[in-house]
C-alpha positions in Angstrom: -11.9 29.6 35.4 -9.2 26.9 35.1 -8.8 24.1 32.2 -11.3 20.9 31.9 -8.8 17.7 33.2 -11.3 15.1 31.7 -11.6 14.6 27.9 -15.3 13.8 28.4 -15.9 17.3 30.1 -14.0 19.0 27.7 -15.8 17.7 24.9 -19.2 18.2 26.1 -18.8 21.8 27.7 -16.7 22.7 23.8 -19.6 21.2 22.2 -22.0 23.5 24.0 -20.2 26.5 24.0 -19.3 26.2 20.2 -22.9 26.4 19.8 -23.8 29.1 21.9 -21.0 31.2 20.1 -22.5 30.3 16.4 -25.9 30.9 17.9 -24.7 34.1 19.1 -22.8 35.3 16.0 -26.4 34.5 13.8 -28.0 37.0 16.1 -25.2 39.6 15.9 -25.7 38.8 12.0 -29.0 39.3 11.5 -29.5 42.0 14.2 -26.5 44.6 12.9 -26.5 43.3 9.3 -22.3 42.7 10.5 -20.7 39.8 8.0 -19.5 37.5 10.4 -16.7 34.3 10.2 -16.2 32.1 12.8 -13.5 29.2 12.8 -12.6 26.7 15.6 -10.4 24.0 15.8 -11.0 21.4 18.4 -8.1 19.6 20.3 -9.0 16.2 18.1 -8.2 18.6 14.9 -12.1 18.8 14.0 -12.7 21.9 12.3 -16.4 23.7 13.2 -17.1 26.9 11.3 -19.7 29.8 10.6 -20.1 32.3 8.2 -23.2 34.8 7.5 -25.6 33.7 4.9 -24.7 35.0 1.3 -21.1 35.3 1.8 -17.9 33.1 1.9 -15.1 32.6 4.5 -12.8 34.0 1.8 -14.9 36.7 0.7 -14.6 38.0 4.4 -10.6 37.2 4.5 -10.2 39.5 1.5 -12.1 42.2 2.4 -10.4 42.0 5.8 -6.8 42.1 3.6 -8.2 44.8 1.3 -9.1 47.3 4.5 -6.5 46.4 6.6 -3.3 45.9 4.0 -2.2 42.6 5.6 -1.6 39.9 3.4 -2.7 36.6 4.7 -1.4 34.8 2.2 1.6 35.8 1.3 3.7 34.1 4.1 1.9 30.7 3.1 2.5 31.4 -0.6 6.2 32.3 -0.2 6.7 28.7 1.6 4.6 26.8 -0.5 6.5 28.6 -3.5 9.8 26.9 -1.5 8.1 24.0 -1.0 7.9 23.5 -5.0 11.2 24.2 -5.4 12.7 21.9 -3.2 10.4 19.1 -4.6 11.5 20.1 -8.1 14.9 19.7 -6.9 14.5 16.7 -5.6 12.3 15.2 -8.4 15.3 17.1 -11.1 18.2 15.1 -9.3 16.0 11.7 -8.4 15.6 12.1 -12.7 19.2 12.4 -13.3 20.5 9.7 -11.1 18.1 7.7 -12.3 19.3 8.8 -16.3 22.9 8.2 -15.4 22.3 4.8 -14.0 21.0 3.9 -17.4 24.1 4.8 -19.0 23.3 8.5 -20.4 23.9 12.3 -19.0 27.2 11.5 -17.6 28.8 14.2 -19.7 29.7 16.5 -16.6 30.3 13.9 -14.1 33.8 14.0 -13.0 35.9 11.1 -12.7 35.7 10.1 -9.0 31.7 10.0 -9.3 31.5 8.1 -12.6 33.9 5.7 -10.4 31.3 5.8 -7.0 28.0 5.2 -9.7 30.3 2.0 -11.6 31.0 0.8 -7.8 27.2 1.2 -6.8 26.2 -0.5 -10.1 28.5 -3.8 -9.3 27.0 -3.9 -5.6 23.3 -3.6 -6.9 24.2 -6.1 -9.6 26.0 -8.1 -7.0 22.8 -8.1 -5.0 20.5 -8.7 -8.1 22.2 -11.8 -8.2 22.2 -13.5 -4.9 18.2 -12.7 -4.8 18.0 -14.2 -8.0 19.9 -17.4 -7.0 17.5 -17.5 -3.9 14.4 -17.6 -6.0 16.0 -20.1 -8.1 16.7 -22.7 -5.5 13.3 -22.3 -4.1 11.8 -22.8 -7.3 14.2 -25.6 -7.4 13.4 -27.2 -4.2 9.4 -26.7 -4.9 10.2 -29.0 -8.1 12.2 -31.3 -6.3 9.5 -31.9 -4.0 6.7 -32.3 -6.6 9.0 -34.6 -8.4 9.1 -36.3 -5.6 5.5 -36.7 -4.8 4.8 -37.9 -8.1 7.8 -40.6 -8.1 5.8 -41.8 -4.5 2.6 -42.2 -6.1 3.8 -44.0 -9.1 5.8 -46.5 -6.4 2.5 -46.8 -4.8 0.8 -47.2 -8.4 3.4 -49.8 -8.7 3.1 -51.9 -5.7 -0.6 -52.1 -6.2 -0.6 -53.1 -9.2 1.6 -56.2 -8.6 -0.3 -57.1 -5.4 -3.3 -57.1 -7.8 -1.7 -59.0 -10.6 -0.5 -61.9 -7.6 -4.1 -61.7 -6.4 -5.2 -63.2 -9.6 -2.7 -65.2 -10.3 -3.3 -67.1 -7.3 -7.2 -66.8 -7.9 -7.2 -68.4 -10.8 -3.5 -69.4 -12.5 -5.4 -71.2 -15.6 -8.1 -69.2 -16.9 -7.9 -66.2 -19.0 -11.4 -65.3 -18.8 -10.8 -64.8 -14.7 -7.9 -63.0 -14.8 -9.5 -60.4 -17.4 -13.1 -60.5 -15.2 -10.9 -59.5 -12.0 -8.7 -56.6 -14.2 -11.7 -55.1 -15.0 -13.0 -55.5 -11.4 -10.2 -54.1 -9.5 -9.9 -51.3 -12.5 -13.4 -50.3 -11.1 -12.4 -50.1 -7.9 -9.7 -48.0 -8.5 -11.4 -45.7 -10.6 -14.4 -45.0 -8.0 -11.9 -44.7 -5.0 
């Protein structure tokens, strides 16, 4: 017997023999009346488990602890239990630096780290600044461009309106009545274009 090369293979021949192996352990179950737990782990970290009827993975793990005297757990429980204390740590000395760079626990800090935090506190300002100069001239230059926009329509507003008002002067220089008909005419052409 040597290792499948192709993942395909592999798969399929897994997927085959997992089931002849839960198949078989059902048998051995219900023939011997034997509590049985089966877990696999595939290569594509898929897990595919059995366990007799009526019972529990767990139950079977502690009886198997209780007979034997191995603790499963313990190892796993002693580095979880370090686990916690290492985040606690963390999250205690995350809480403090955060405190101090609001001004307060500073009571044991000796002089050279007050001095570091003040330094740290001037850069981060110094920082806080620049960014917020950044935002401010792009703000600035977003205004500057919608100011100039509207300063380009109202030229355009502008110009049209005296090439309207030569328009009917030269249409009709003497009457009052034509220049009015033709204001309202052109305002309706504006207004539906």
């Amino acid at each position: 017997m040597k290792k499948i090369d192709n993942a395909a293979n592999m798969e399929v021949t897994f997927s085959k023999r997992r089931s002849g192996i839960f198949k078989q352990a059902e048998i051995l179950s219900l023939l011997s009346d034997a509590q049985i737990s089966l877990i696999m782990c595939f290569s594509n970290n898929k897990f595919y488990d059995f366990v007799t009827p009526n019972t529990t993975h767990k139950e079977i793990f502690h009886r198997y602890q209780k007979a034997s005297g191995v603790d499963l757990w313990q190892t796993q429980y002693q580095k979880m239990q370090e686990e916690l204390r290492n985040l606690r740590d963390t999250n205690n000395k995350l809480g403090r630096a955060i405190r101090q760079r609001m001004g307060k626990d500073l009571h044991d800090m000796r002089f050279d780290e007050i001095f570091e935090l003040e330094q740290t506190m001037i850069s981060a300002l110094d920082h806080l600044n620049k960014e917020k100069v950044k935002i401010i001239k792009r703000m600035e230059n977003t205004l500057d461009k919608k100011v100039s926009g509207m300063e380009n329509e109202q030229r355009e507003m502008i110009n049209m309106e005296g090439d309207y008002l030569r328009e009917v002067a030269v249409a009709n220089p003497n009457s009052e009545y034509g220049v009015t008909h033709l204001l309202t005419y052109h305002g309706h052409v504006m207004n539906s274009a």
